[in-house]
N, C-alpha and C positions, 0 to 999 in steps of 0.2 A: 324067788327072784326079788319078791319086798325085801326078803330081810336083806337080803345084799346090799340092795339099793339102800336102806335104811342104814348099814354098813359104813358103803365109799361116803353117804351123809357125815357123819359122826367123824370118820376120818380124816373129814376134809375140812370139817370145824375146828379138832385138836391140833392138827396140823398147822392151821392156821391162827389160832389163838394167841401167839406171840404177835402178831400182827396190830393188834389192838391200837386204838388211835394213839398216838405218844407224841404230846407235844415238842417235847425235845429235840422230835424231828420234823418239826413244821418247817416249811421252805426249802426243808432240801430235796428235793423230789423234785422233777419236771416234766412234759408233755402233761399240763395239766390241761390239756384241750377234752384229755379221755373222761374225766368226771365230769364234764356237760351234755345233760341229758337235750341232746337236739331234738327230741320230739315232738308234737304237740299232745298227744293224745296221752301218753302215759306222764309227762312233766304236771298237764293238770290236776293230777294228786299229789305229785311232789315224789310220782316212784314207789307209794309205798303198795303199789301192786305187782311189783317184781314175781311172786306167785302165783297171779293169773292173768300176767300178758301174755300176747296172743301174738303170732304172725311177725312180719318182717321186724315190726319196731319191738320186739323181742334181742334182737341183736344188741341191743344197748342195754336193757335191762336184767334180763336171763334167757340167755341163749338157747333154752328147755324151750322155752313158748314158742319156738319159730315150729317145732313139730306140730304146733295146730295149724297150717295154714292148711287152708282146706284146698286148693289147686294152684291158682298164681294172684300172687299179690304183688301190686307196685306201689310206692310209697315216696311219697315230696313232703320236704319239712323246710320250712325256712325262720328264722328267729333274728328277730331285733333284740342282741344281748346288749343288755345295760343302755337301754333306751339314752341315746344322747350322747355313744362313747364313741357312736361310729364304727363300733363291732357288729358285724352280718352271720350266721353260719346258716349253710346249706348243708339238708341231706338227700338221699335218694336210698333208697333201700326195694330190694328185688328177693322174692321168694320161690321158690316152686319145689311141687310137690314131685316125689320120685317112687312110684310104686306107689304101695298101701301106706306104708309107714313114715320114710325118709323124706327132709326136703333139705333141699341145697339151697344156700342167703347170700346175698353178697349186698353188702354197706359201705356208703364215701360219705363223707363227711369235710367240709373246707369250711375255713374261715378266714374272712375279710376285716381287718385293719382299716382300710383308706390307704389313703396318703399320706406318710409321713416324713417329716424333715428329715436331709441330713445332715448330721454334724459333725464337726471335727475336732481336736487340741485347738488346731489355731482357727477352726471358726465356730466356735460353740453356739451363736445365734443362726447357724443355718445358712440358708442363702445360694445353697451347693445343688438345690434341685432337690428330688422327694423320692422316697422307696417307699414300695407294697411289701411287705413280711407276708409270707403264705404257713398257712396250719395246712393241715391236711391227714387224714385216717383211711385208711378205707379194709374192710374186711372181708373174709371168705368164711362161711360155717356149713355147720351137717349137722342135724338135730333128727331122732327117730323116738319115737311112738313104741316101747317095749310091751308095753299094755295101753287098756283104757286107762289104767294110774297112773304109771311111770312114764315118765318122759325125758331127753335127754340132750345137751347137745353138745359141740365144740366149735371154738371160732378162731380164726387165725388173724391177727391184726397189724399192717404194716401202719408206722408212723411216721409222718416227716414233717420237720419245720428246717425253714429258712429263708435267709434275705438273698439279697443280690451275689456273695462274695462267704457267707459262711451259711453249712448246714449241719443238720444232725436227722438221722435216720435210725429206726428202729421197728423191733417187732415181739409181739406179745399177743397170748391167748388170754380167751373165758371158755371156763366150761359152767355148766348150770345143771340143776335136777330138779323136776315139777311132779309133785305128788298130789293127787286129785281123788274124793274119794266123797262117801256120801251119796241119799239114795238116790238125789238129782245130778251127783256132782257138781257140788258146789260147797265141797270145803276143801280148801287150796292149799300148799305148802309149797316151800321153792327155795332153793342155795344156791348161790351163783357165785365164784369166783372171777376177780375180774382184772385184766391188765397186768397179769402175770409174766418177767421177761427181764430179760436183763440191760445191765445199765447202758445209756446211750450216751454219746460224747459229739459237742459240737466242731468241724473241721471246715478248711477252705482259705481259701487266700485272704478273707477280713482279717483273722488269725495272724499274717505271717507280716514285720517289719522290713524295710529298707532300708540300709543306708554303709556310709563307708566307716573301716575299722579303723583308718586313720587317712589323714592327706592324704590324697592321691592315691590312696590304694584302690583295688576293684570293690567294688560293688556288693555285698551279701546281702542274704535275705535270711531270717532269725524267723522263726516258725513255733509261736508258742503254741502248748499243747493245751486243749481246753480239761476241765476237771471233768471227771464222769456224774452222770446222777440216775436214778431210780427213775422208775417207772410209777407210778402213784398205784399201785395194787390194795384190792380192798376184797372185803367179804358182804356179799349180801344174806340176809336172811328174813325170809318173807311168809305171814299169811293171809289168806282171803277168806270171807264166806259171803255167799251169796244168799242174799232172801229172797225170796222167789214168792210176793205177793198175790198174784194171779199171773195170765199167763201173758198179761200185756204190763206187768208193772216188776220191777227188779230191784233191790236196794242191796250195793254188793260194800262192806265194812274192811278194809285190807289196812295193815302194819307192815311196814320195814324195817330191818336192824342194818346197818352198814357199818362196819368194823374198817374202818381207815389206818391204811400203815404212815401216813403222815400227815395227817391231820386230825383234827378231834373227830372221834364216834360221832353219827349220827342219828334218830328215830324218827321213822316218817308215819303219819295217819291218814290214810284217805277215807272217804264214801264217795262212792257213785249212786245216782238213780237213772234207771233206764225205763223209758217207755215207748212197750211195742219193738223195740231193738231200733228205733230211728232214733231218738232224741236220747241225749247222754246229757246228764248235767254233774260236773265229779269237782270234789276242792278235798284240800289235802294241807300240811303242815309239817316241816321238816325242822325239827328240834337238836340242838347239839348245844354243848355247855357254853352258856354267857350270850345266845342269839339274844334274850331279852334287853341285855344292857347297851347301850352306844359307847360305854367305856371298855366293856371286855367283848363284845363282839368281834369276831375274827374272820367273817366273812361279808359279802358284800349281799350277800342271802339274809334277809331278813324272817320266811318262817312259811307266812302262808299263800296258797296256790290255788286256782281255781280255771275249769277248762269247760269246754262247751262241744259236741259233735253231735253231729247228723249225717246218719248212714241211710241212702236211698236205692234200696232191693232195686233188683232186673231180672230177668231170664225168665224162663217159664219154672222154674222151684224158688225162686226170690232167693237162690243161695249166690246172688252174684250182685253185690253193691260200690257203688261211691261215694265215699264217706268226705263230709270235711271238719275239720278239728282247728279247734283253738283253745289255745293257754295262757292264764297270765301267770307270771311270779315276781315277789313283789321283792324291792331290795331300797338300800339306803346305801352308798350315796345312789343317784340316777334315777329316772322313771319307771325301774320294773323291765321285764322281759317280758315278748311280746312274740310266740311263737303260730304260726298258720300252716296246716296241712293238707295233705290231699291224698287219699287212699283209693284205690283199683283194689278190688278182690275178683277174681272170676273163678 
């Protein structure tokens, strides 16, 4: 069963290796809502523990790790993107476990704009009243436990964006594989495929003109067609190891590869330290060609991340907590991202 699994791995990397970050196709790609890690708890490294997350907030990173939820987990995330931009996103994420092995996820995910003007040809300052633009994601997966090593999952993912008068809809999966091994388990591996789907095209009456084909004739309506674009599909490749200092202190070292089909490659580095399994202190670093410069930098990411959580046991086995997590990441232009969570395990 490893070697197979080790197998669809390898297959699924060659497979995808045309995929590789190509700047030539920067900006043509859209729903770029799906590479925003809404988290708080795995964003604090910057993701590059894609090979040993755990539970609901697995769903964003590698859909393999929702098979460790150990009965039911609920999950709130909320994030101040680009401190000052007036962008909000929420999530909510739900877990449960199915038998011994399987657990069923489901993930939403919305983002807030504000208010914005509206404008026209002949009023271009505005003056016409304001619209709200709605993002919105939300997911379904199934992830199982084939062993103590293997692990597995698939996620199904509806997309929508629009304003008042035009939309566009879409849909795309992840699937993910977590391989865990070692005599404490705790050396980590993980592949995650992500936002895999075909192209989506915006539609609705903002699209569609008025007016007459000459004097006095009736009336027609000219309905342009919008251009289709991609889905932003990318590859993760991930490892962790855990140092297991005593049995109240943890030091966990994890790397990520992210293979972007339209934008540049990425590589992220986290640590965490845990002590006692309440207190989490984790920072991380997400590198891609030219972040150092202000003149070739291409994103509004600047590099490094740093997060804080405290998980507080209950039950009579303490296998059942409330955890809260925060993140920062830091950017130029704006004040950074500023992400707060709340996690339910029972």
């Amino acid at each position: 069963m490893q070697r197979r699994t080790a197998g669809m791995a390898v297959a699924l990397v060659l497979s995808t290796g045309v995929w590789a970050g190509n700047p030539d196709r920067a900006g043509s790609a859209g729903a770029a809502q799906l590479l925003i890690n809404p988290w708080a708890r795995s964003s604090g490294w910057a993701l590059a523990n894609s090979s040993s997350i755990r539970g609901a907030e697995a769903m964003f990173g590698n859909i393999a790790g929702l098979a460790h939820t150990h009965r039911t987990e609920v999950l709130f995330s909320t994030t101040n993107w680009l401190s000052g931009s007036g962008t909000t996103i929420n999530s909510v994420g739900f877990a449960q476990k199915l038998g011994a092995a399987g657990v069923l996820g489901v993930t939403a995910t919305t983002m807030g704009f504000g208010d914005l003007e509206i404008t026209t040809v002949d009023n271009p300052a505005g003056g016409l009243g304001t619209f709200r633009p709605s993002f919105a994601n939300i997911g379904f997966s199934y992830a199982k436990s084939f062993s103590n090593s293997i692990h597995g999952g698939l996620l199904i993912r509806m997309v929508s964006e629009s304003i008042a008068n035009v939309r566009a809809q879409g849909m795309c999966f992840d699937a993910g594989i977590q391989y865990v091994t070692g005599e404490k388990e705790n050396v980590h591996f993980g592949i995650a495929l992500k936002n895999v789907g075909p192209a989506m095209a915006f539609s609705g009456d903002g699209l569609s003109v008025q007016g007459l084909l000459v004097a006095g004739s009736d009336q027609l309506t000219l309905e342009q067609r919008s251009a289709h674009f991609e889905i932003p599909s990318l590859l993760n490749i991930g490892a962790a190891y855990d140092l297991h200092l005593n049995e109240r202190h943890r030091v966990t070292f994890a790397g990520n590869f992210t293979s972007n089909s339209f934008t540049k490659d990425q590589a992220m580095l986290g640590i965490e330290y845990a002590f006692n399994r309440m207190i989490h202190l984790r920072g991380g670093y997400m590198y891609e060609d030219g972040i150092t410069s202000d003149e070739e930098r291409t994103t509004v990411l600047t590099g490094p991340t740093a997060g804080l959580s405290v998980d507080l046991p209950f039950g009579e086995e303490k296998k059942s907590a409330i955890a809260f997590d925060y993140s920062y990441r830091t950017s130029n232009p704006f004040a950074g991202i500023h992400s707060i969570g709340v996690r339910i395990s029972l």
